[in-house]
N, C-alpha and C positions, 0 to 999 in steps of 0.2 A: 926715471919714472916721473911722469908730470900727473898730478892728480888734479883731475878737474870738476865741477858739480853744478847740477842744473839747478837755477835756484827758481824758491819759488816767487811769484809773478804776485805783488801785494798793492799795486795800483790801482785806481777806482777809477769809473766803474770796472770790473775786474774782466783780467784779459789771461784765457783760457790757453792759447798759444806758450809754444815749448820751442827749444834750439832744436834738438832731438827727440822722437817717437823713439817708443824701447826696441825695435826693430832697429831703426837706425843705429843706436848706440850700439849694438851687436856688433854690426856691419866694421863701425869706426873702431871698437876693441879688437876684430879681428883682421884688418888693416894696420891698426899701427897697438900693437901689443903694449908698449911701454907708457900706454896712455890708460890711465886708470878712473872710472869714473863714479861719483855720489850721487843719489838725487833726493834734496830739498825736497821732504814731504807736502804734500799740495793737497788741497781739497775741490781747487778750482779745475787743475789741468785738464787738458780734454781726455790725457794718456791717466789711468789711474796710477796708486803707488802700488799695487798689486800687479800690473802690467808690468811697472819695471822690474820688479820684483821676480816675476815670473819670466824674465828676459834676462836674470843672474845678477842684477846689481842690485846693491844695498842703498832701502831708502832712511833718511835718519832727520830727524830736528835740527839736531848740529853737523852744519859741512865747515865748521874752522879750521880743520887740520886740512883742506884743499887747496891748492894755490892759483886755478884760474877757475873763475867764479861766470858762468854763463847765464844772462835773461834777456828776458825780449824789452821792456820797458824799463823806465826810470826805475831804481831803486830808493824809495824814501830813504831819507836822513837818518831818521833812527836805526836801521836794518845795516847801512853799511858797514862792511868789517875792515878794519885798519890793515893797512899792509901787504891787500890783497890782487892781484889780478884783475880788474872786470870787463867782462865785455855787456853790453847794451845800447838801446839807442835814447844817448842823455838828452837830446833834444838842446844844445848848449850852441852848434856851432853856428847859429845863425847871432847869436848873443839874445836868446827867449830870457824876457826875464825874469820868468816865472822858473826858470831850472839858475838861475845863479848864485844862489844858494846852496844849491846842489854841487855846484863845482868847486864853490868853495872847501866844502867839506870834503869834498873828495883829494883836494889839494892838502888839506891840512892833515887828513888819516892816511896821508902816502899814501895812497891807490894809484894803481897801473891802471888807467882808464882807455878802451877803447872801443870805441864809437863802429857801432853797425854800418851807419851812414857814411863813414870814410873808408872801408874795406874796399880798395879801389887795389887795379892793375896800376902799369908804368903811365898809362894813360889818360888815368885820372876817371877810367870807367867800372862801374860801381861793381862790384860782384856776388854781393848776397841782398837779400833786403822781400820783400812781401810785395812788390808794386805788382806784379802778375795777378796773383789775389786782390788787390784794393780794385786794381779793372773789369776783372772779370765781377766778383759781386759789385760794385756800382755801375755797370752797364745793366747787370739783371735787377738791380734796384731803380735804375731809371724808366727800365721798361715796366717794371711793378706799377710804378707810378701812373704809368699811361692807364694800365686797365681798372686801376681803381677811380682815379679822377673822371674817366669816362665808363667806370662801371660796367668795363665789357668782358673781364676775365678776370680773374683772380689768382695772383700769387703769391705763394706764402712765402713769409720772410725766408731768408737763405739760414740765417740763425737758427732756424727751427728743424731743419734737413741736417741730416748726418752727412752728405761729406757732395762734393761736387759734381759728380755722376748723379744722384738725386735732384740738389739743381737744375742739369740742361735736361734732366725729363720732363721737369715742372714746362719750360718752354717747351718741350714738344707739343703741351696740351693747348699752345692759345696763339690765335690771329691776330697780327697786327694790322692797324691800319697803314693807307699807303702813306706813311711818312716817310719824309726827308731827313736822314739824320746825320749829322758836321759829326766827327771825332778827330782831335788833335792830339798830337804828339807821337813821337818814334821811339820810345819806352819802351821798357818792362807794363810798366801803367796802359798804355795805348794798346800795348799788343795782346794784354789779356780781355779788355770790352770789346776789340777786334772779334778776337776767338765766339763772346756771345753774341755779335751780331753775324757772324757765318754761320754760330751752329744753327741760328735760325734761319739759313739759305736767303737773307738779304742782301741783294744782290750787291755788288760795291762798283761806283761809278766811276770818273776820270771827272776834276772839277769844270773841266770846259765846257761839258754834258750835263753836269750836274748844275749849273750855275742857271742856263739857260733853257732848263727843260723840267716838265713836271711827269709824272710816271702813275703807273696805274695798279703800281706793286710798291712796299719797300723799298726802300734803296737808302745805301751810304755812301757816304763821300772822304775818303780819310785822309788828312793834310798834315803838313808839315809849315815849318816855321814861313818860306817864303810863298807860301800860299797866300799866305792868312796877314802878311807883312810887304813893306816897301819902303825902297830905300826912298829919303826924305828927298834928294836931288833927283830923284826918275832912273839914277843909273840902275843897272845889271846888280842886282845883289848878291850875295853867295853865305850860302850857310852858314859857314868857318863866321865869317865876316859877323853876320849874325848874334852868334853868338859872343863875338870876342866883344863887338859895338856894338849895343842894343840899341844905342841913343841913337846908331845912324837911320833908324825903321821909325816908319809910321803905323799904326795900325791899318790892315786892308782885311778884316776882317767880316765891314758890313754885308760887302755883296752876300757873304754867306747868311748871315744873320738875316738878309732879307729875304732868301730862297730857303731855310731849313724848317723845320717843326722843334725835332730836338736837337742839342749838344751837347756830347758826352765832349769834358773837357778831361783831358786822359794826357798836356802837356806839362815840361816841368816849366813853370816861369823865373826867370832871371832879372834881379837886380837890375833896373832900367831898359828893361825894354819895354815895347807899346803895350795897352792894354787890349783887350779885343775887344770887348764894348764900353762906352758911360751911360751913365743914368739916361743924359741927355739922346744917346744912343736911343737908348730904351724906349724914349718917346715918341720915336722916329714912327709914322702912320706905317710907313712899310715893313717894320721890325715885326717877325714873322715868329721869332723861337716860343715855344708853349710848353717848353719843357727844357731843363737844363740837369743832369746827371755830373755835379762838380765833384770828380776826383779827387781833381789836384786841390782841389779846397782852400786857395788863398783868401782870405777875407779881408773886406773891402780893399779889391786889387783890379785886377784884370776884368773879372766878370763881375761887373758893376752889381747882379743881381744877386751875387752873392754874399747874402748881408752878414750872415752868421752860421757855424757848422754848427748840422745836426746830428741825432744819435740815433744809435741801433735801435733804441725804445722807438723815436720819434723821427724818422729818418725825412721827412716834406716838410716843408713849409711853403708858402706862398709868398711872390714876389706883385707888388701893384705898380705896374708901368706908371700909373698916373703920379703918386704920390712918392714912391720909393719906399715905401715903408710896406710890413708885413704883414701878410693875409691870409686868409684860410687858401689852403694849396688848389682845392676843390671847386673855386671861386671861379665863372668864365673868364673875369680880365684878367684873372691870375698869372702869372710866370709860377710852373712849378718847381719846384727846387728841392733837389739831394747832392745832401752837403756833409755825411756823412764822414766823418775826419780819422776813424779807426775800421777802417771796411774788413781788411781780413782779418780780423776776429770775429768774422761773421761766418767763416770758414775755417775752424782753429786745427780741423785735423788737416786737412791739406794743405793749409797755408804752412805747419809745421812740419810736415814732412818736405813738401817742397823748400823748403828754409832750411831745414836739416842738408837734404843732397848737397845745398850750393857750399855750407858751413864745412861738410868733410871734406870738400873737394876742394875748395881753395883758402881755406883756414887753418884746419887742424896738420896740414904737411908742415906749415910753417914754424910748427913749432920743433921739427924734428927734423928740418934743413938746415940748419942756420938763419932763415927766414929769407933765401937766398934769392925770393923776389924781391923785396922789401915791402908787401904788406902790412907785415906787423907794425913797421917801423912808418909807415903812411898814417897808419890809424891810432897808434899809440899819440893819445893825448898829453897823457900826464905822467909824468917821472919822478919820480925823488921828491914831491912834494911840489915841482915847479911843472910848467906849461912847459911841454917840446918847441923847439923851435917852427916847427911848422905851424902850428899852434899860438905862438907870442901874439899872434892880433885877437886876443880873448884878453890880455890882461887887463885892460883898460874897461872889460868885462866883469871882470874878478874885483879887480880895484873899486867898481862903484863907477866910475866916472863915466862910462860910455851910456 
């Protein structure tokens, strides 16, 4: 018997989001029986304690007699329990060094650490995670923007609606002008702002057409890395290549930049590769975008206009072509800008139920196979007090010196 416990979610501003809905927990108890479950009384959850309660499991203060400890974000220092199993997304494997502190301790109280973010197949491709939710509401947050800055429709934050189906009715109720709109990347991320620019029947273009021609409707254009890139000698590019050699690529981003209105930036970015616009870009006469929807929310990276992530209170801000510095969003020379850096918790009951499915179905068997993909053994960070070998390019992390 493996006992496990949803813990609660004590990060600021606070995040409503759960591994498991108490439906789900049903589901994974009556699947794999020898799995026993607690749940960490919460005041925030979107699921109440009375829900789980009422779905047969005991909710309690203390979960220290559990041995794998589930949340969605960082655990503050003080909360962690020595000795324990955990899983969450520590935010540590880029080396942020606002969490090294955090890993420290978790090296030093022997905790089993493993990372949401490395729950990968043999292939290195990810298997649970919220990016569907971060697309889907920041493509309906970029669209919010249109109709507020141009004051032509109104929609209410996605925060404020009970669950996703409430959502795309809100877009049933409002016209878009005929914009242009770029969306990058072939994600989980890309393919959920996909989903809200179809449910709006915007039609989707091929960029040959799309490049060279203006329309009397909607329309999008949805690209991929050699789109929007080029290899530095003129030769034939290739994906693989791409990704392995970033440095081989130039950015070829502007044609689009010069024919769109918006861009929902919906790509993951990698460690040397092009950016897709600069400042200098920016001040190009023909540089067209009047709106930018940043997902992926690198700051000051790729998308030059993105100065700094916003929040669920305060989700716009305003970029000034001329200056590079920041302005009222509502401004005409403005670039507007959603930069919101925690989207699906703007969605906690469906982002967590959809986070649940992917959690039963390719996490929790591994605890009762042998782990006989090696999952467990991909994402487990930290052992016996030390860094896994997968892992050892963190010490110099840990150490201070990096």
């Amino acid at each position: 018997m493996i006992k496990f416990a949803l813990i609660k979610e004590r990060k600021t501003p606070p995040d409503r989001r759960v591994i498991f809905s108490p439906q789900m927990l049903k589901k994974v108890v009556s699947q794999f029986p020898e799995a026993s479950f607690k749940v960490e009384s919460s005041d925030i959850r979107i699921f109440s304690d009375e829900e789980y309660r009422e779905a047969g499991f005991e909710v309690s203060e203390d979960i220290s007699d559990c041995d794998v400890l589930l949340g969605v974000k960082e655990v503050p220092i003080p909360n962690l329990i020595p000795d324990k199993k955990y899983f969450f997304f520590s935010h540590t494997i880029k080396k942020q060094p606002y969490n090294r502190d955090l890993l420290r301790e978790i090296l030093s109280r022997n905790i089993e650490l493993y990372d949401h973010e490395v729950i990968t197949n043999k292939n290195k491709a990810r298997l649970i995670g919220f990016g569907r939710y971060a697309g889907l509401v920041g493509a309906y947050n970029g669209i919010r923007s249109i109709g507020i800055r141009e004051n032509s429709f109104e929609l209410p934050k996605a925060e404020t609606l009970p669950d996703l189906k409430s959502m795309l009715a809100e877009l049933d109720k409002i016209k878009l002008p005929a914009y242009k709109f770029v969306l990058t990347g072939s994600g989980k991320v890309a393919h959920g702002a996909k989903e809200i620019l179809e449910h709006l029947n915007i039609k989707q273009v091929e960029p040959e057409t799309y490049l060279v021609n203006e329309f009397n409707e909607p329309v999008f254009c949805h690209i991929d890395v050699l789109d929007y890139s080029k290899r530095k000698d003129g030769a034939q590019g290739s994906r693989k290549e791409f990704y392995r050699v970033p440095e081989n690529y130039d950015s070829d981003f502007m044609k689009f930049a010069k024919t769109s209105d918006v861009f929902i930036a919906g790509h993951f970015y990698g460690q040397g590769a092009p950016v897709f616009y600069s400042k200098e870009d920016i001040e190009h006469k023909d540089f067209r975008i009047k709106y930018v929807a940043d997902i992926s929310c690198d700051i000051a990276g790729p998308v030059a206009s993105t100065i700094r992530p916003s929040t669920i209170a305060e989700p716009f801000y305003g970029y000034d072509p001329e200056t590079g510095a920041e302005t009222d969003f509502r401004d005409p020379k403005a670039i507007t800008i959603m930069a919101v850096d925690n989207l699906p918790c703007e969605l906690p009951k469906d982002a967590s139920e959809g986070f649940g499915e992917m959690f039963l179905k390719n996490v929790i068997p591994t605890f009762f196979n042998n782990d006989k993909d090696g999952i467990l053994g991909r994402a487990r960070m930290t052992e016996n007090g030390k860094l896994t070998p997968l892992y050892s390019y963190l010490q110099d992390y840990v150490d201070g010196t990096a």
